[in-house]
N, C-alpha and C positions, 0 to 999 in steps of 0.2 A: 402425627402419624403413629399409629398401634403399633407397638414392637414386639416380635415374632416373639413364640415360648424358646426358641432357643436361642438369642441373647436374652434371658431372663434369668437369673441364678434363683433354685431350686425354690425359695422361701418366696419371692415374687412369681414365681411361675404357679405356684399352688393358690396364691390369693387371686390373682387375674382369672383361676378355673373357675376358683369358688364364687367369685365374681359376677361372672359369665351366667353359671346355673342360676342364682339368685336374679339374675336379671329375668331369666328365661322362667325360672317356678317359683311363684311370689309366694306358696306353701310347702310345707312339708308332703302334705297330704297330695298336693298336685306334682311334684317329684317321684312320692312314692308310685301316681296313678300311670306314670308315664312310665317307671321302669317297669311296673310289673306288667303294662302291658305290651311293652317291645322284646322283655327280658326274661320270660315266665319260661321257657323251656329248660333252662337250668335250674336242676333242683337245690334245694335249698336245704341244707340239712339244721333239724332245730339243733339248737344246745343242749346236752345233758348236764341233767342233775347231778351236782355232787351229792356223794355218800351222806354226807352233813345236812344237806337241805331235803334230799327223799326221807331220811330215817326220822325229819325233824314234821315233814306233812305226814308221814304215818302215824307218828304221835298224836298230831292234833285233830287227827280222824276221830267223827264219835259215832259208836256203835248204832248202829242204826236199829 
């Protein structure tokens, strides 16, 4: 018999999820296709650039 997430302690409860989806999306890419298509109304904000990596791609800009 399958034992519920809550007799599970924390560190079994998260492998049995991860489990789960793997069983369910044999890719990344098909994970990826299914949340962005049930999940897409919440925006997603990119990451910024640190100071370090913007000042370092202006750098490597050539004058056109």
């Amino acid at each position: 018999m399958k034992k519920s997430y809550a007799d599970m302690d924390p560190v079994e409860e998260i492998r049995a999820v991860r489990a789960e989806i793997m069983d369910e999306f044999k890719t990344l890419d098909a994970l990826c296709e299914y949340l962005n298509k049930h999940y897409t109304k919440a925006p997603v904000a990119k990451p910024k650039e640190s100071k370090k990596v913007s000042r370092q791609r202006k750098a490597t800009k050539h004058p056109s």
